[in-house]
C-alpha positions as CSV (number, residue, x, y, z in Angstrom):
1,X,15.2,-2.8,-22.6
2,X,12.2,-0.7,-22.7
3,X,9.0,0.0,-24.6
4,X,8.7,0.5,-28.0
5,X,7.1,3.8,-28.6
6,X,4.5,4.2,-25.6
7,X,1.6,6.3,-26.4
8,X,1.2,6.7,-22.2
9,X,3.8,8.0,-19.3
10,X,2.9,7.6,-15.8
11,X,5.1,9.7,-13.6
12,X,5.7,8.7,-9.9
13,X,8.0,10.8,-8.0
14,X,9.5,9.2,-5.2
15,X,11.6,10.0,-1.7
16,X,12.5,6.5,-0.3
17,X,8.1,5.6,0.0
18,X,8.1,2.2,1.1
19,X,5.1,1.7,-0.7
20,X,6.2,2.4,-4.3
21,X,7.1,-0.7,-5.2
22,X,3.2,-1.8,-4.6
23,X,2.2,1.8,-6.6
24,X,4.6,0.9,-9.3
25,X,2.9,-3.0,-9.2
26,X,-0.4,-1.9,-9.5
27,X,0.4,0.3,-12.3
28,X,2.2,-2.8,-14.4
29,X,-1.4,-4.7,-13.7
30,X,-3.8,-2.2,-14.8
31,X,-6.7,-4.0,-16.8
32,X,-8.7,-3.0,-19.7
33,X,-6.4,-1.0,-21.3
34,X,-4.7,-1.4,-24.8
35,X,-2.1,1.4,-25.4
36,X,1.6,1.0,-24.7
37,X,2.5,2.6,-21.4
38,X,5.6,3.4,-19.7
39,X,6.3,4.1,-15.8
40,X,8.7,6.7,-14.8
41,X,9.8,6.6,-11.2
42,X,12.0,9.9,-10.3
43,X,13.7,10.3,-7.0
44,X,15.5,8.3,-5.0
45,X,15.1,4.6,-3.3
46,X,16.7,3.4,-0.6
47,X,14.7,0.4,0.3
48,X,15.0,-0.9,-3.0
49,X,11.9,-1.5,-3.8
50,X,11.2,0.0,-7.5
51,X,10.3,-3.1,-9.7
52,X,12.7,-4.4,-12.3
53,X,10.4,-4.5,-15.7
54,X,11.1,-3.5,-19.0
55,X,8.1,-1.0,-18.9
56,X,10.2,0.9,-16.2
57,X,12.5,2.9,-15.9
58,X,14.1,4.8,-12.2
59,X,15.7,8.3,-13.3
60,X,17.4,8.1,-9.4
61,X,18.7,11.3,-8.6
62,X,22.0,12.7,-6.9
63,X,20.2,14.4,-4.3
64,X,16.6,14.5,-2.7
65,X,14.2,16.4,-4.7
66,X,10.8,17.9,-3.6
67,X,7.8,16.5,-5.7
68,X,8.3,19.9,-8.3
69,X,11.7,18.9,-9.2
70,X,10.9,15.3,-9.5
71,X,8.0,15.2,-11.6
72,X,9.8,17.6,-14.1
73,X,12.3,15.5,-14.3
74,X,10.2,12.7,-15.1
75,X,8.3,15.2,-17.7
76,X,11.3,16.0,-19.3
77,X,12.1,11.8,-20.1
78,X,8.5,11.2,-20.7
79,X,8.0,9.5,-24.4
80,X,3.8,9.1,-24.2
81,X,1.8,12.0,-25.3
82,X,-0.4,11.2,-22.5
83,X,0.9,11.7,-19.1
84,X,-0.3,10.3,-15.8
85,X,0.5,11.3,-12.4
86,X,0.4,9.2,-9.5
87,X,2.2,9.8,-5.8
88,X,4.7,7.2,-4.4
89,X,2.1,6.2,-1.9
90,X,-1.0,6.3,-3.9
91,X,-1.8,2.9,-5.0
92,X,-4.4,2.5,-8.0
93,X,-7.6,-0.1,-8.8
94,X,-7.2,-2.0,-11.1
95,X,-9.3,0.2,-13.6
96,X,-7.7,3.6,-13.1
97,X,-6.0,3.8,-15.7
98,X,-9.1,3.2,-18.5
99,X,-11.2,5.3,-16.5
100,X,-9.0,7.7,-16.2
101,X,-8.4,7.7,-20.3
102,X,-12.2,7.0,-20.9
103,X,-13.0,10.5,-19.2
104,X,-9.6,12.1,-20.7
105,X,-11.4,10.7,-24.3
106,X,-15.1,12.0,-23.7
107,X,-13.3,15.7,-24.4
108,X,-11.8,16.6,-21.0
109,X,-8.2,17.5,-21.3
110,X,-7.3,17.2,-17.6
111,X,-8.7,14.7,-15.4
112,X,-8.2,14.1,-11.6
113,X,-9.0,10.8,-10.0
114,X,-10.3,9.9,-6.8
115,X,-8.3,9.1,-3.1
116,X,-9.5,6.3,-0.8
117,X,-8.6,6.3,2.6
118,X,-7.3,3.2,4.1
119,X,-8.2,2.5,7.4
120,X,-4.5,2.2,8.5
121,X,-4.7,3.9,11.9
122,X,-6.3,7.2,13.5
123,X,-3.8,9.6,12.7
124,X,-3.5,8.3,9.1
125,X,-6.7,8.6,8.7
126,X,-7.4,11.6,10.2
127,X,-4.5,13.7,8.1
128,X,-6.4,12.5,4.6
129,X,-9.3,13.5,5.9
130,X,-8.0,17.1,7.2
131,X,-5.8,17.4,3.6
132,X,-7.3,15.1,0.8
133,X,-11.0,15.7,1.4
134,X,-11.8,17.2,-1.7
135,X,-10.5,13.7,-3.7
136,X,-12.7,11.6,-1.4
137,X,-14.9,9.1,-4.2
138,X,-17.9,11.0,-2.5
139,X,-17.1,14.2,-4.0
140,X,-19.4,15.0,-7.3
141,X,-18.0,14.1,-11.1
142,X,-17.2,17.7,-13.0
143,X,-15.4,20.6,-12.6
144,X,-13.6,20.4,-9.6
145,X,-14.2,23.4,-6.8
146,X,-11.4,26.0,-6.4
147,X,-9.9,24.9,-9.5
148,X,-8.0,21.7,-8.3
149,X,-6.8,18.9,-9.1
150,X,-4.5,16.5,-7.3
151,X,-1.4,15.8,-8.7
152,X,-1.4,12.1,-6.4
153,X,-3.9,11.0,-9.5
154,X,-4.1,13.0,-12.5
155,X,-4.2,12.6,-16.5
156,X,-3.4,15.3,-19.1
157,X,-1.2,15.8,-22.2
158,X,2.4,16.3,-22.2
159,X,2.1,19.6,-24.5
160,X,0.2,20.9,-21.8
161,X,2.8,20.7,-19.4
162,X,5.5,22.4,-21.3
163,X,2.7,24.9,-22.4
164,X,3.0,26.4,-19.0
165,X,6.7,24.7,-17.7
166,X,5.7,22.2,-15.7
167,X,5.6,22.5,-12.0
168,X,7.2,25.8,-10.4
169,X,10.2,24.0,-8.5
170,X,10.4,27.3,-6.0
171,X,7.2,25.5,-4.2
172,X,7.2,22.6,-2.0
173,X,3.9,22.4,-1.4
174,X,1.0,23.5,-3.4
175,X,2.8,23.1,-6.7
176,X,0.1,21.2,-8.0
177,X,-2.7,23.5,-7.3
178,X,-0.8,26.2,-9.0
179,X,0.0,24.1,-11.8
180,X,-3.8,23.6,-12.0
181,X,-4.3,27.7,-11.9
182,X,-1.8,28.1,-14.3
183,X,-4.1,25.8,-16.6
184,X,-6.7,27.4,-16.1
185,X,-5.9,31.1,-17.1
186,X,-4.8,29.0,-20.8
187,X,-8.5,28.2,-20.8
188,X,-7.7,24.6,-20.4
189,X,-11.1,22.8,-18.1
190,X,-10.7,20.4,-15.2
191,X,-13.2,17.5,-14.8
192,X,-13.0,15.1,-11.3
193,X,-13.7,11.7,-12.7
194,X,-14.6,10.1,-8.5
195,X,-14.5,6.4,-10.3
196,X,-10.6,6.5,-10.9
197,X,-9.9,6.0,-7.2
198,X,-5.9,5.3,-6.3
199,X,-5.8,4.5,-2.0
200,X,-3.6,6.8,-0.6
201,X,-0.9,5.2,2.0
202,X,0.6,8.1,3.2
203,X,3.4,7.7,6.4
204,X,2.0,10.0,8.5
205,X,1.0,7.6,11.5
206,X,1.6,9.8,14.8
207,X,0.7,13.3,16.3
208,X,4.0,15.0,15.1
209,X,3.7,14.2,11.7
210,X,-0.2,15.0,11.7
211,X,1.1,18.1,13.1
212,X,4.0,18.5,10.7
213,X,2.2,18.0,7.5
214,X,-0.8,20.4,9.4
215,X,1.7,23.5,9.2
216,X,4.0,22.5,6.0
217,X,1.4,23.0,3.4
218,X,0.2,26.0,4.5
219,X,2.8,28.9,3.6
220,X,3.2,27.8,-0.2
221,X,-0.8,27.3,-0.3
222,X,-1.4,30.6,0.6
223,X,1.3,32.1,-1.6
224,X,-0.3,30.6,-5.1
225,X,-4.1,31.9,-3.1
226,X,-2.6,35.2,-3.4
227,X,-0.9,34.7,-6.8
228,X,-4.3,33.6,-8.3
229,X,-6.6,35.8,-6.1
230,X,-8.5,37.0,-9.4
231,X,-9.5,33.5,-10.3
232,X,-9.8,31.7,-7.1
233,X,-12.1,35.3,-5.8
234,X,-10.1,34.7,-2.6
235,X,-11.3,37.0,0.2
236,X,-9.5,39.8,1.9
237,X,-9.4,37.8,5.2
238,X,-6.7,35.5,3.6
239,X,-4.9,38.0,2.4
240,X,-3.2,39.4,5.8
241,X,-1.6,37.7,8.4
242,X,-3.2,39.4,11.1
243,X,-6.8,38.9,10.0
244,X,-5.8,35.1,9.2
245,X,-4.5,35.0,13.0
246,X,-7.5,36.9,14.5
247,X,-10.3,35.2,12.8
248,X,-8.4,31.8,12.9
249,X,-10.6,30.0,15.4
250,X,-13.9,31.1,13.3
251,X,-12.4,30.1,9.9
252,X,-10.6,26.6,11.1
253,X,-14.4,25.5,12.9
254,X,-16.0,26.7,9.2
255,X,-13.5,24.7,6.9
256,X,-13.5,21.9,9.5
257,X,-17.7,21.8,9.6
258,X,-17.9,22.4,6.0
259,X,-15.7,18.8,4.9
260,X,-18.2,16.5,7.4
261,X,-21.4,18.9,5.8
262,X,-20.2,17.4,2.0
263,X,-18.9,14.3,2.9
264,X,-21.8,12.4,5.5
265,X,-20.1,9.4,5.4
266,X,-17.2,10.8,7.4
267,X,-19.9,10.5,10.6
268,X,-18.3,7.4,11.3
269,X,-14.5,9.4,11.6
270,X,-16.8,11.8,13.9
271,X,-14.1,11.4,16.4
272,X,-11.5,12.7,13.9
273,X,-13.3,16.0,14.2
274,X,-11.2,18.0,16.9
275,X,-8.2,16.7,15.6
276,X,-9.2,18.2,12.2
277,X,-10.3,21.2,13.6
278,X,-6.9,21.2,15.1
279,X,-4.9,20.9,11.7
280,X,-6.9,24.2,10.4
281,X,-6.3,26.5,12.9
282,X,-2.5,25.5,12.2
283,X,-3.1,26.0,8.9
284,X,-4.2,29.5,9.5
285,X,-1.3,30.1,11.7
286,X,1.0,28.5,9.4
287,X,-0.1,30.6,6.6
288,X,0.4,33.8,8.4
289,X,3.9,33.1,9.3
290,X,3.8,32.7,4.9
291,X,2.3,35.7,4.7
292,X,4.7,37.6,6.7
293,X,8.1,36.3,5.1
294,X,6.2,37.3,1.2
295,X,6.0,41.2,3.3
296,X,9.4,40.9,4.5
297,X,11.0,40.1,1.2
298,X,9.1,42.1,-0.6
């Protein structure tokens, strides 16, 4: 048995995330809002800890798919006109949901909330802040900068979606920022509504996957830089693999200086700094090893 008619989808992909079961709970006890809402969970769960409830429903699938694949599939089932995003380890306040629909209603067709970062360990802590900085509740209301949005916490119409096709499933990473580019050159605006916040859990509690998740974003994030180069303005120096390698050490200390510049707070994570500073120049590196497969293939 399942909802009647919802007027809202919220679409979690999941790969086995321990903590779904507490994303998918906090969802189900969302307060202050009226409207009919389902939850879609797409993926697969081996600890078994998806919620039974009539408001949701677990599209499991036959194999693992990336975060692409699984939220079109759970685009494809949605029933609400409005669609909300949430990651597997991303675990909403109780609010998010009405803020999240009280900025959607005030005239902004896509809205991105907020990501806290729970003090669950050093490395935890200090891959959110090296990757998820831009979502921190510090971070201005408005147009986001660089023209993104998370998709771990996000609210926009269905119709927009398959305006542009959903995510592009040839991405692992990244898809959501190009989904977010893609938006954009349809004129659609993107407003960052910091009082939506959902506290992100990730599993990344060690130096390898610090270092792991350091290098995997990087060659699909620099792909959708060069796809969107005329909107994002981006400059020549991320555009080749060599100058990416050369000027590495300069453009990792400036990205790394930059995040503890707009986000004070962070003094008290001062010690994550090398370690952050760490996770750049990989990204650089990362990126022109992405850089040099787009030449060879080209």
């Amino acid at each position: 048995m399942f909802v009647d008619n919802p007027t809202l989808s919220v679409l979690i992909p999941n790969l086995h995330c321990p903590r779904v079961g507490d994303t998918v709970n906090a969802v189900l006890a969302q307060q202050g809002v009226d409207q009919s809402f389902e939850v879609i969970v797409a993926g697969r769960d081996r600890h078994g800890v998806i919620p039974v409830d009539p408001r949701v429903r677990f599209l499991e699938t036959e194999r693992d798919y990336t975060p692409s694949e699984a939220r079109n599939l759970a685009i494809r089932e949605a029933r609400g006109e409005t669609v909300l995003f949430l990651d597997a380890d991303c675990i909403p306040e109780p609010h998010w949901m009405a803020r999240m629909l009280a900025t959607h209603a005030q005239g902004h067709p896509i809205v991105g909330g907020a990501l806290t970062f729970p003090r669950e360990g050093f490395w935890r802590v200090a891959d959110n802040i090296s990757a998820a900085h831009g979502f921190l509740p510090s971070t201005p209301a408005g147009p986001p900068r660089g023209f993104h949005l998370s998709a771990a916490n996000l609210c926009l119409p269905k119709l927009l979606l398959q305006e542009v096709n959903g995510f592009d499933e040839t991405l692992v990473c990244g898809e959501d920022f190009d989904l977010m580019m893609r938006l954009s050159r349809k004129g659609y605006p993107m407003y960052f509504e910091p009082t939506a916040p959902a506290a992100h859990h990730h599993g990344r509690a060690d130096f390898g996957g610090f270092l792991r998740h350091a290098a995997a974003w990087a060659p699909d994030s620099i792909v959708v830089r060069g796809r969107h180069a005329d909107l994002l303005g981006t400059p020549w120096y991320l555009k080749s693999a060599w100058t990416l390698r050369l000027f590495s050490p300069l453009l990792a200390l400036g990205a790394t200086l930059r995040i503890w510049f707009r986000h004070p707070e962070l003094v008290r994570d001062a010690a994550a700094f090398p370690v952050v500073l760490l996770a750049k120049l990989i990204w650089c590196w990362a990126a022109a090893r992405g850089l040099d497969r787009v030449r060879a293939a080209a």
